[in-house]
C-alpha positions as CSV (number, residue, x, y, z in Angstrom):
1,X,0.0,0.0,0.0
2,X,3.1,2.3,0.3
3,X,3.4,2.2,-3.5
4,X,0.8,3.9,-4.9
5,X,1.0,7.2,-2.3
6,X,5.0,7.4,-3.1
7,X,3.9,6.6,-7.0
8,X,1.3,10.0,-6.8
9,X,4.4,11.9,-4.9
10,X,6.6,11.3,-7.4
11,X,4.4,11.9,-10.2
12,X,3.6,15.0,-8.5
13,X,7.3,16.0,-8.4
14,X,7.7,15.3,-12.3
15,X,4.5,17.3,-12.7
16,X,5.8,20.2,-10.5
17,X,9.0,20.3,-12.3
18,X,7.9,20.6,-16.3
19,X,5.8,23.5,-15.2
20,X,9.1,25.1,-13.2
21,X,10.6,24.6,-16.4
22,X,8.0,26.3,-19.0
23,X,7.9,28.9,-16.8
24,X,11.6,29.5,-16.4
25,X,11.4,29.0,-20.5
26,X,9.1,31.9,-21.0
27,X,11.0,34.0,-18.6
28,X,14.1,33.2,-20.2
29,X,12.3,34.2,-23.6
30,X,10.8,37.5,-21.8
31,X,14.2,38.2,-20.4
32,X,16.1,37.8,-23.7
33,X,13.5,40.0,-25.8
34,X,13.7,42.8,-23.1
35,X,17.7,42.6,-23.7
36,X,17.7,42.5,-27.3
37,X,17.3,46.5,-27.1
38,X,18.1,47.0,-31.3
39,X,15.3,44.6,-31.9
40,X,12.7,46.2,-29.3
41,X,14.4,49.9,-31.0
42,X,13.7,48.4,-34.4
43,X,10.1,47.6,-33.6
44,X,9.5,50.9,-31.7
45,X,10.7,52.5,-35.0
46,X,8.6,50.7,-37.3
47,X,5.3,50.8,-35.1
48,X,5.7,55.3,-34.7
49,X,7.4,56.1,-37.8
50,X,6.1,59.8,-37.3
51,X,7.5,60.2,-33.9
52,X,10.8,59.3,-34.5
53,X,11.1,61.2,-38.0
54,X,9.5,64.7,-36.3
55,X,11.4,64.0,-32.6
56,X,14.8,63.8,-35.3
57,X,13.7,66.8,-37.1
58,X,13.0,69.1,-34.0
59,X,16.8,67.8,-32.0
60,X,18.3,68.4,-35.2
61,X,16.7,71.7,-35.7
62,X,17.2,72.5,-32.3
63,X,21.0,71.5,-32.0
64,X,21.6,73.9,-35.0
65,X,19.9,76.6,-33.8
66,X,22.3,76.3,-30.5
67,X,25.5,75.6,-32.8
68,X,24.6,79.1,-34.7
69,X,24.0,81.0,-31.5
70,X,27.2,79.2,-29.6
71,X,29.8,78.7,-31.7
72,X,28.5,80.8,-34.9
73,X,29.1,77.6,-37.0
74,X,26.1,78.7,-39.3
75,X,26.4,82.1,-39.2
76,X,26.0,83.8,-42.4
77,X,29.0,85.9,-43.5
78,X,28.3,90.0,-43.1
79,X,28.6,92.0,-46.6
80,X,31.3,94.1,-44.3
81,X,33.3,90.7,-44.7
82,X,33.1,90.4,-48.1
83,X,34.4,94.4,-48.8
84,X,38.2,93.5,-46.8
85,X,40.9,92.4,-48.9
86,X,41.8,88.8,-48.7
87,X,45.1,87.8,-47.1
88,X,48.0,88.0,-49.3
89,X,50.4,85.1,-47.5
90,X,47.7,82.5,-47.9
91,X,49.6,78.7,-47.1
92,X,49.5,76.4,-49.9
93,X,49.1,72.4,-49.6
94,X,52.2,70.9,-50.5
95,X,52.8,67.7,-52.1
96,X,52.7,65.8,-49.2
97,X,49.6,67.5,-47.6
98,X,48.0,66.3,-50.9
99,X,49.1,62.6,-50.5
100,X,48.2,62.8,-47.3
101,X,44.8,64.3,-47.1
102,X,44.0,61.4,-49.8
103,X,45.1,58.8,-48.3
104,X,43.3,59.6,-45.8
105,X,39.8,59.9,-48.2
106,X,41.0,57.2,-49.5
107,X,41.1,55.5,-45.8
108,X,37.7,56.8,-44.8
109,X,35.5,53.5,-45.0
110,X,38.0,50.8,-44.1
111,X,38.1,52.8,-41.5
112,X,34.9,53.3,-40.3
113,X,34.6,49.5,-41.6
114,X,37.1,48.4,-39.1
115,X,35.1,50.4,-36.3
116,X,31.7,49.0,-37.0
117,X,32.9,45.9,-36.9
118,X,34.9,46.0,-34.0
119,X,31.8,47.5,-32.0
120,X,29.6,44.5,-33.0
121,X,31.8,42.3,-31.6
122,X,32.4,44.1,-28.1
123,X,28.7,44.8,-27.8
124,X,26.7,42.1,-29.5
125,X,27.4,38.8,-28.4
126,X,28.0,36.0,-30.9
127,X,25.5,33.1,-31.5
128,X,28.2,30.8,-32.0
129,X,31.1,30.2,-29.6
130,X,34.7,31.7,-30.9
131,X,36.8,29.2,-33.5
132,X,39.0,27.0,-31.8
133,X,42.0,25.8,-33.9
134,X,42.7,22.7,-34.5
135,X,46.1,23.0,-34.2
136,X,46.3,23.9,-30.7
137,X,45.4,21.5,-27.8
């Protein structure tokens, strides 16, 4: 007679445990969607297209309006500015500031390749796990 109340336990446990575990799996599924923040900004994006395209259009608005009154970045040139002579001694790019400034053009995405790249890596983390070579054990 001990049997069939340690049987119903025991089935009981088993019972108990598959629920612990599809509730730890849609946690774990909650928990991974609420950290997957380019996703969830992706959706947000595509869900109020109007908000995001007006909220851009009014920071960028407003951070030119500030960089015209601050720094006078986008200040228009006075007609007063216009009636001074130029500078005589004006400096002239040399050879090697040409090369230079080219390379550097030249440079510009495998550069800002390099940096995109290097940013996924540090901040998303790969699916897969890093490559192991076979030549070292």
């Amino acid at each position: 007679m001990d049997a069939t109340p340690q049987n119903t336990e025991v089935e009981r446990l088993i019972q108990r445990a598959a629920a612990s575990r599809a509730s730890l799996s849609d946690h774990l599924v909650t928990l991974r969607h609420r950290a997957d923040i380019p996703a969830r900004l992706k959706e947000n994006i595509q869900s109020h297209p109007a908000i995001w395209f007006s909220g851009s259009a009014l920071v960028g608005l407003a951070a030119t309006s500030l960089l015209r009154n601050a720094f006078g970045v986008f200040r228009k040139k006075s007609p007063a500015h216009f009636a001074q002579p130029a500078p005589t001694a004006q400096k002239r790019k040399g050879l090697t500031g040409m090369a230079l400034s080219l390379a550097f053009t030249l440079a510009k995405p495998a550069i800002k390749s390099f940096v995109i790249t290097a940013l996924k890596k540090r901040l998303i983390p790969s699916q897969n796990p890093p490559y192991k070579s076979r030549h070292t054990h």
